[in-house]
N, C-alpha and C positions, 0 to 999 in steps of 0.2 A: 696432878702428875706432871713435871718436868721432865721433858725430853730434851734429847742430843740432837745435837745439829743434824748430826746423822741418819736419825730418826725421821725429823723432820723431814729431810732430803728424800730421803726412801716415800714413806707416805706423800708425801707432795708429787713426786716422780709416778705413784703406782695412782695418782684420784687423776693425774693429766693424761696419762696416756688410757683409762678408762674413759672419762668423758668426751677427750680429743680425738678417739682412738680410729675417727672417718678422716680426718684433718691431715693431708699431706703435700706436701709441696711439687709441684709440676716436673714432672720425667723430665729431666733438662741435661743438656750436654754439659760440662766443667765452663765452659765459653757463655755459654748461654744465661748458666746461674751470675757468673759474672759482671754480664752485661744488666741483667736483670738489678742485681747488687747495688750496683751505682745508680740507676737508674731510682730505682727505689730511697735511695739517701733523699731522710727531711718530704718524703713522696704520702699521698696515701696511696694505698695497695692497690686499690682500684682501677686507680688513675696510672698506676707503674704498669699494671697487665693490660690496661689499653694499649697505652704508646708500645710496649713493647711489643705485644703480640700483632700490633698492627705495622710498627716499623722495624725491628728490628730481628724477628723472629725467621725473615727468610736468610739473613747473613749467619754463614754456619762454621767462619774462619775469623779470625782475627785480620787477616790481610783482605777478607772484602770488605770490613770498614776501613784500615788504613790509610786504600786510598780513594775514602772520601774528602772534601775540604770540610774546614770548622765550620764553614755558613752552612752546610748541609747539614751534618752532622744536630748544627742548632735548630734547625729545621724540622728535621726528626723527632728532638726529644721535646719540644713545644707542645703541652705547657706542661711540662712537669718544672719544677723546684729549682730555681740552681742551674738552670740550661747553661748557661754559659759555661759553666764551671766546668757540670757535666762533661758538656761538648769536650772540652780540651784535654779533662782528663781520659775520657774514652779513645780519642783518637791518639793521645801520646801511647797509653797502654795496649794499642792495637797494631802501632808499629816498632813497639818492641815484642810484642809475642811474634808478629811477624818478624821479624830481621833478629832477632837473638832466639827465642826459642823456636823457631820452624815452623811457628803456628801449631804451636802447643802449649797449654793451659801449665805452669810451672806444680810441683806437687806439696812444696814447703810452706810451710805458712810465712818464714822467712821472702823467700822469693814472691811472694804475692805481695806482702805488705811491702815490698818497695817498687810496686806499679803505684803509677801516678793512680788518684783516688780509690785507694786499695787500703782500707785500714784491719785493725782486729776480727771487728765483725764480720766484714765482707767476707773477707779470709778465712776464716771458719765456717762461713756459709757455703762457701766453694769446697773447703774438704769435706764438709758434711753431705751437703745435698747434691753437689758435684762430681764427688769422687768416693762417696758413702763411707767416709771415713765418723768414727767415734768422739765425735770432738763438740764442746757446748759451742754456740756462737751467743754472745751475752748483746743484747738491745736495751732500749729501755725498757721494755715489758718484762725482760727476764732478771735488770738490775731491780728492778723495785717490786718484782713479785717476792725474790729472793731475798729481799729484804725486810717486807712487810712480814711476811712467814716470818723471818729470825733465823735462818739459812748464814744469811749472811751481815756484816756490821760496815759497807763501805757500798760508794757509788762509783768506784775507780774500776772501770770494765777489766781490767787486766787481774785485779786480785780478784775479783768477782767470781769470774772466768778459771782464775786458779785453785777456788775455794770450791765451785763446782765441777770443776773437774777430776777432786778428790771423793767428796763428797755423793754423786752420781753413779750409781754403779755401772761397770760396762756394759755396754750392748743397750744404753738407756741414754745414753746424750747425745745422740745425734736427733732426735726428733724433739727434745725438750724443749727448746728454741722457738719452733714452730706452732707447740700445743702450750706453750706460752706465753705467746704471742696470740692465740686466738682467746686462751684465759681471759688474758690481760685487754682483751675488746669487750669480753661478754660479760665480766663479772668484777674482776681487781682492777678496775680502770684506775688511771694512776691521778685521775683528776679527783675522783668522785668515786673507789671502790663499793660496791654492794654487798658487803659483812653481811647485809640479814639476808642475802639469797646463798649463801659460801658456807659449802657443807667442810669449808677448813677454817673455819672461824675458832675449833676448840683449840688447834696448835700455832694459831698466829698472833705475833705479838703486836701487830698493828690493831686487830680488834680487841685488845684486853686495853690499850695502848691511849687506845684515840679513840675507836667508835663508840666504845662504851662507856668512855668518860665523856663522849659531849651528848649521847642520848640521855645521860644519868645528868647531867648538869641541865638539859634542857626540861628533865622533867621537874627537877628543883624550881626552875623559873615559871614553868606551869603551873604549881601548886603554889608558889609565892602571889 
């Protein structure tokens, strides 16, 4: 039986928020998911809710990091990923919310993605989990789950993201992201997915694709 992408999207959407359905992201302020956001870029998870819940979770304005200095700031996020980067871009986007938005979280995905280290994802994760708005935030756990399924045919986060947010029924993409991301550790890893533990192995094109053609060739080589 061949199904519609649609299809797809639906059942993929109703088996993640069934198996995911404990899996939620931290009560967090719009600021807070924020800071969290970058902090987390190229990060593991683990290692993000340390530094952050240990440095950054008492600052509850954009203006009390502000006016931290950048050695500080690098200080703080030590050792996550990219500190440097980090640093500069956190403390430029903290003295623009402070001095242009009054120390307020902007509500656009327009207006976010042009804070210094602010990109698609981020920005979506802030409307989502920030402001509980309805919107996919696409990573690489949701480009290549979305992919392997047969959802979708590209790894450009922007048509990804366009594709599922047609495709997604409302009141269903803002936690997608999240129970996709835990998917995407526990079972469709993107290095090494587990087809024979994936109760979606009958509608995905990655296991008719790949898995099954190199199990089927290796058993050739066993019997040779």
């Amino acid at each position: 039986m061949v199904l519609s992408t649609r299809e797809k999207a639906r059942i993929l959407t109703e088996f993640l928020e069934k198996r995911y359905a404990n899996v939620t992201y931290p009560r967090s302020t719009p600021f807070h998911v924020l800071i969290r956001t970058i902090i987390s870029q190229r990060n593991r998870d683990e290692l993000t809710d340390e530094i952050f819940e240990r440095n950054f979770s008492s600052f509850h304005h954009p203006s009390d990091i502000a006016g931290l200095s950048e050695k500080e700031l690098i200080h703080l996020l030590k050792p996550a990923g990219l500190y440097r980067q980090k640093a500069k871009a956190i403390l430029k986007t903290c003295k623009i919310l402070s001095e242009r938005y009054n120390d307020e979280i902007p509500r656009t995905r327009e207006e976010l993605m042009a804070l210094p280290g602010v990109g698609g994802k981020t920005a979506d994760i802030v409307l989502s989990y920030g402001f509980g708005e309805d919107v996919v935030a696409c990573d690489t756990h949701v480009i290549w789950i979305s992919n392997a399924i047969g959802i979708v045919k590209s790894t450009d986060p922007d048509i990804v993201r366009k594709n599922l947010m047609e495709l997604i029924p409302p009141g269903h993409r803002k936690m997608f992201n999240i129970r996709a991301v835990a998917f995407g550790k526990e079972i469709c890893v993107t290095s090494r997915p587990h087809c024979e533990l994936c109760d979606l192995n009958k509608i995905c094109d990655y296991f008719r694709s790949n898995f099954l053609k190199k199990h089927k060739n290796k058993e050739k080589n066993n019997i040779a």
